[in-house]
C-alpha beads as a LAMMPS data file, in Angstrom:
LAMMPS data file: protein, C-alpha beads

90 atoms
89 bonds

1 atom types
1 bond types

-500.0 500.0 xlo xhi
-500.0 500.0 ylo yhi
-500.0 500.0 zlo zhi

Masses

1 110.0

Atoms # bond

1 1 1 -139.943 -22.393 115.129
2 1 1 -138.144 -25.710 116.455
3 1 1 -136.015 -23.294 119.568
4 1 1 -139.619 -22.424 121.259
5 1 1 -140.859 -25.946 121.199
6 1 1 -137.637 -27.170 122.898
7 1 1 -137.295 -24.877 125.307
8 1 1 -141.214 -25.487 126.217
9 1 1 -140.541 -29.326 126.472
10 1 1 -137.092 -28.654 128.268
11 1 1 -139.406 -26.260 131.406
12 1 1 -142.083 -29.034 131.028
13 1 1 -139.538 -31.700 131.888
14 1 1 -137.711 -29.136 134.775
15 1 1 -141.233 -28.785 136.123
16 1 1 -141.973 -32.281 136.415
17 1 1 -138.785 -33.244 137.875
18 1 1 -139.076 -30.426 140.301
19 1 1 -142.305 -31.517 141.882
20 1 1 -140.891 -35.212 141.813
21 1 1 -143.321 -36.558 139.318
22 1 1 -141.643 -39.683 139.133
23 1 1 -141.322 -40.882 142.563
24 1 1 -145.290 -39.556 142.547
25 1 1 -145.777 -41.818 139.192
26 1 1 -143.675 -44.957 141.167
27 1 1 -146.267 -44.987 144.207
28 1 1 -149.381 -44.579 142.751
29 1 1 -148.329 -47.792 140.297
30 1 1 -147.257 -49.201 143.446
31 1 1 -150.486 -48.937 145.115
32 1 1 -152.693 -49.570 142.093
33 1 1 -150.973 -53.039 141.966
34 1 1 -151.616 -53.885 145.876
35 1 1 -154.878 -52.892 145.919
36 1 1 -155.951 -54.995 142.293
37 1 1 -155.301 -57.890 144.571
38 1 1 -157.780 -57.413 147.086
39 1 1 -160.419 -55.799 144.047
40 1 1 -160.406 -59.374 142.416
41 1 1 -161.200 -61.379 145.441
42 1 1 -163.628 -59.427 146.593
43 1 1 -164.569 -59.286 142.587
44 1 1 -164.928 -62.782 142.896
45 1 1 -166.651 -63.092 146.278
46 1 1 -169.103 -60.728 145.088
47 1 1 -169.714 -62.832 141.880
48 1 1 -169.708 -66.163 143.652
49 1 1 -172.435 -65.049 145.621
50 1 1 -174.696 -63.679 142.595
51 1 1 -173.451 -66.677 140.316
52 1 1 -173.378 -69.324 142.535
53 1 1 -170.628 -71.040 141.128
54 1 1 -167.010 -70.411 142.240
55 1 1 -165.640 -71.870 139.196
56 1 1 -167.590 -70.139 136.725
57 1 1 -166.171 -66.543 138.582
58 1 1 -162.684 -67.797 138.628
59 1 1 -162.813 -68.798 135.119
60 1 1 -164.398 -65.701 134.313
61 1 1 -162.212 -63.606 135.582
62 1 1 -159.488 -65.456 132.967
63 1 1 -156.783 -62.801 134.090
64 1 1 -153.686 -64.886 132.918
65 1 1 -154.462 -67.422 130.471
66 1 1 -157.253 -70.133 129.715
67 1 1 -155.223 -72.502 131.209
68 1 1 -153.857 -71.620 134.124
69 1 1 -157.132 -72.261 136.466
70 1 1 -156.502 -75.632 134.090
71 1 1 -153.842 -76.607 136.637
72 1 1 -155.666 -75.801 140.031
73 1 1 -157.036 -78.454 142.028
74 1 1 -160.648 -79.034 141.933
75 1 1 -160.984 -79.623 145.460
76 1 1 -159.701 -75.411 145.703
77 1 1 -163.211 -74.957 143.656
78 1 1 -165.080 -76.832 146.068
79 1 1 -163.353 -74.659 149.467
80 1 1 -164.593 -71.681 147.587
81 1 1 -167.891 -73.155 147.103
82 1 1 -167.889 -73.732 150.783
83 1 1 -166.345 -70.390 151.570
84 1 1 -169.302 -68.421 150.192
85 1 1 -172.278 -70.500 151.316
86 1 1 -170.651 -69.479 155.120
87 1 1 -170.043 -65.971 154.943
88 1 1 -173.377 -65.218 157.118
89 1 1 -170.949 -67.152 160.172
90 1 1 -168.911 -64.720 159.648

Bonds

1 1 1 2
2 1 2 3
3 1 3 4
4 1 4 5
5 1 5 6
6 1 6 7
7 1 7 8
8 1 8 9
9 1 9 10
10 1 10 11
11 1 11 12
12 1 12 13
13 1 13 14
14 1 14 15
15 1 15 16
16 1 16 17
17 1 17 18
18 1 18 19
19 1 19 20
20 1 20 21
21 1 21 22
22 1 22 23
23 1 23 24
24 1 24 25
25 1 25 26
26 1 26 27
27 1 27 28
28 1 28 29
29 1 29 30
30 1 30 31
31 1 31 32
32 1 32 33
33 1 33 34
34 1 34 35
35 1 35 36
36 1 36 37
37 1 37 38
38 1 38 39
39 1 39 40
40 1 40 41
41 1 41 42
42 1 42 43
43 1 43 44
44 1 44 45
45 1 45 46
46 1 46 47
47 1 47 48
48 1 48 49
49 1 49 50
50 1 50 51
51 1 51 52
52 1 52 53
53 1 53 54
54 1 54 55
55 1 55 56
56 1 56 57
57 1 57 58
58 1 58 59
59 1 59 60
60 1 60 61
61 1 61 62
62 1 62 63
63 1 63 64
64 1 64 65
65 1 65 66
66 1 66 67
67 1 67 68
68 1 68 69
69 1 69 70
70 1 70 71
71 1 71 72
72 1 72 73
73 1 73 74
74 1 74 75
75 1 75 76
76 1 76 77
77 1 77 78
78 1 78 79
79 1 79 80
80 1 80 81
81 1 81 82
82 1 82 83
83 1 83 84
84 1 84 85
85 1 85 86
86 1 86 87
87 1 87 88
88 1 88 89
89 1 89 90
């Protein structure tokens, strides 16, 4: 009962190394990580815009800890702030 079961996981694993599953696995965490960069800001554009508050969004976002927007300068709220209410300029 155990030899069939082995020798099914031992083709599975053949398989998957033959069609270079891992290197596949390696770039699509690759990419998911470069793009979750851009997907916040605009995340956060996006909310800025229906909020109206730039802190509120950044501190809602709360992707590392509670305090880690804690040690941001306030005047990098207020260039947000002033970001979004230009965005028609641009």
């Amino acid at each position: 009962m155990a030899a069939p079961i082995f020798r099914l996981l031992g083709e599975a694993f053949k398989r998957f190394d033959k069609d270079q599953c891992f290197r596949h696995s390696v770039v699509i965490s690759y990419f998911a990580l470069m793009c979750a960069v851009p997907l916040i800001a605009l995340f956060a554009f996006v909310a800025t815009k229906v909020l109206g508050n730039a802190e509120i969004v950044l501190r809602g976002l709360n992707i590392f800890t509670e305090d880690f927007f804690v040690k941001f300068d306030p005047a990098l709220f207020d260039s947000l702030k002033e970001i979004s209410q230009h965005t028609s300029n641009l």
